[in-house]
N, C-alpha and C positions, 0 to 999 in steps of 0.2 A: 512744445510740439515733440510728438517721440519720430523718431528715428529710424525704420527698419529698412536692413538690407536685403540685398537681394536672397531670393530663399531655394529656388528650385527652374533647373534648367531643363526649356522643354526640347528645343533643338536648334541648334548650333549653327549649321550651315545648310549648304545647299547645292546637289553638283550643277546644277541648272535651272532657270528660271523654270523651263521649259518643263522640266521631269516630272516624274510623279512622287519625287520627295516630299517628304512635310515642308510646311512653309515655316521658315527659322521665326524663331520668336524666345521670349520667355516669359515664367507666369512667377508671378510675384505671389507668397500667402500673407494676407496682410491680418493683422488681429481685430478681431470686432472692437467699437469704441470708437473712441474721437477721433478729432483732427489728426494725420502723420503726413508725413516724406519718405515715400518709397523708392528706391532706386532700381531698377531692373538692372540684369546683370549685360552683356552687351551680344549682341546679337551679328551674325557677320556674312553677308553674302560673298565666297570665296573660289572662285575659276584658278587660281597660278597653279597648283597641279593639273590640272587640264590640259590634256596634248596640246600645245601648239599656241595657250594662252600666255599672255607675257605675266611676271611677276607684278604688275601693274593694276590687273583685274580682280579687284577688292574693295567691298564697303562696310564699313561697318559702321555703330551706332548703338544708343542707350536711351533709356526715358528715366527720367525726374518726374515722378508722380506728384501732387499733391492732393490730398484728402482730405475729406472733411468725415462725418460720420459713415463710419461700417458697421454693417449690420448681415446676420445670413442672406436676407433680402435684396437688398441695396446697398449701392455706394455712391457717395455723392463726390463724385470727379470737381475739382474745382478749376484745375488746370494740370497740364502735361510739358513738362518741356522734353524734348527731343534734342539727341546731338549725335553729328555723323562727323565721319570723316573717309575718306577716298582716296585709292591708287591714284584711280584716272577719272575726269570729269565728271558727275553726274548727277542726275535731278532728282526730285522728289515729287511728287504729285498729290492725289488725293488721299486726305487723312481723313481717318473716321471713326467715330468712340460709337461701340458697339453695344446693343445690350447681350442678357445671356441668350436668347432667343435667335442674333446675330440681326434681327433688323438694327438701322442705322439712328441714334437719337442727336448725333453731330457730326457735323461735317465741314470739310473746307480745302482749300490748297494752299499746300506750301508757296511760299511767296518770299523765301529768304533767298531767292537764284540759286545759282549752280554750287556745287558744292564740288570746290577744285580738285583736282588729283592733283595728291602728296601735297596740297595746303593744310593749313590747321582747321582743326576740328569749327564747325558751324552748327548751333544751336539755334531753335527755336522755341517761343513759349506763345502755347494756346488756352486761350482763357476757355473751358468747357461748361463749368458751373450747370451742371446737369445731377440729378438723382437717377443712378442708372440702376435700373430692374435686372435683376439676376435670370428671373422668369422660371425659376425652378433649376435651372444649371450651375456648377460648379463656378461658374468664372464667365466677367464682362472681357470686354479686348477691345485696344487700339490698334486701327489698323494703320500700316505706312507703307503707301505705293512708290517705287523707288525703279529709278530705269538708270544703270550703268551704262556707259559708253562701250562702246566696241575697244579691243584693246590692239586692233592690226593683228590678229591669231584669225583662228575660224570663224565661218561665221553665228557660232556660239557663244564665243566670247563676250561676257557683257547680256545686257537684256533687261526685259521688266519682272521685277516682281515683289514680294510685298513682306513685311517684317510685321511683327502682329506681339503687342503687349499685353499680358493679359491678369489680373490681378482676380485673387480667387480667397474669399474668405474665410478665416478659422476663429476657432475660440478660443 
């Protein structure tokens, strides 16, 4: 099985759920061919510079691709693992492997509970086992809906919003 690391960072962070910043993610370029294990690079929703938020309001996270054959066309996702870790308390919710098109071909909820503030990181693995259509676009994506606790600062601090993986094929 090859190997490749992470290749290309789309966006980093986020000053609020709420804003109209891009949504943090990264896109992996993965090479057409066989079976690999991709790694994304890690993604981070971050408030501590934030008026009034404590050093505490922070999540961050990574995905463990695993593939099967890529193609310009298609990628056949076989499973995803996911791993977070947190300042301060917070959950995860709905996951969803997209195609290029952005309709939905998997879905499901996280179900590994809460993911402690300043515990160790907590990993999950989703079996997808889908051939995802490109649909004529650069790049499919996983999405990951994610709700941070309030951290005692404003009522900013903390919030829902969503981390997005997105794997985009070359030659």
């Amino acid at each position: 099985m090859m190997l490749v690391g992470a290749t290309a960072l789309t966006v980093a962070l986020a000053s609020s759920p709420a804003s109209a910043e891009p949504i943090p993610g990264f896109t992996n370029k993965v090479k057409v061919g066989g079976p690999k294990e991709v790694y994304s690079g890690q993604v981070q929703f971050d408030q501590t510079d934030m008026r009034g938020c404590k050093k505490n309001a922070w999540l961050i996270g990574h995905a463990h691709w695993y593939l099967g054959k890529v193609s310009k066309k298609k990628i056949e996702v076989r499973k995803i693992k996911l791993s977070y870790r947190a300042g301060v308390d917070s959950e995860l919710a709905g996951q969803f492997m997209q195609r290029g098109n952005a309709n939905t071909v998997w879905s499901t909820r996280w179900d590994a509970g809460i993911i402690k503030g300043g515990g160790p990181e907590k990993s999950k693995t989703f079996k997808i086992n889908k051939t995802v259509p490109l649909d004529g676009h650069a790049t499919v994506q996983f999405s990951s809906n994610y709700s941070v606790s309030r951290t005692g600062g404003p009522a900013d601090c903390g919030g829902d919003g969503t981390f997005v993986f997105k794997l985009k094929p070359v030659k």
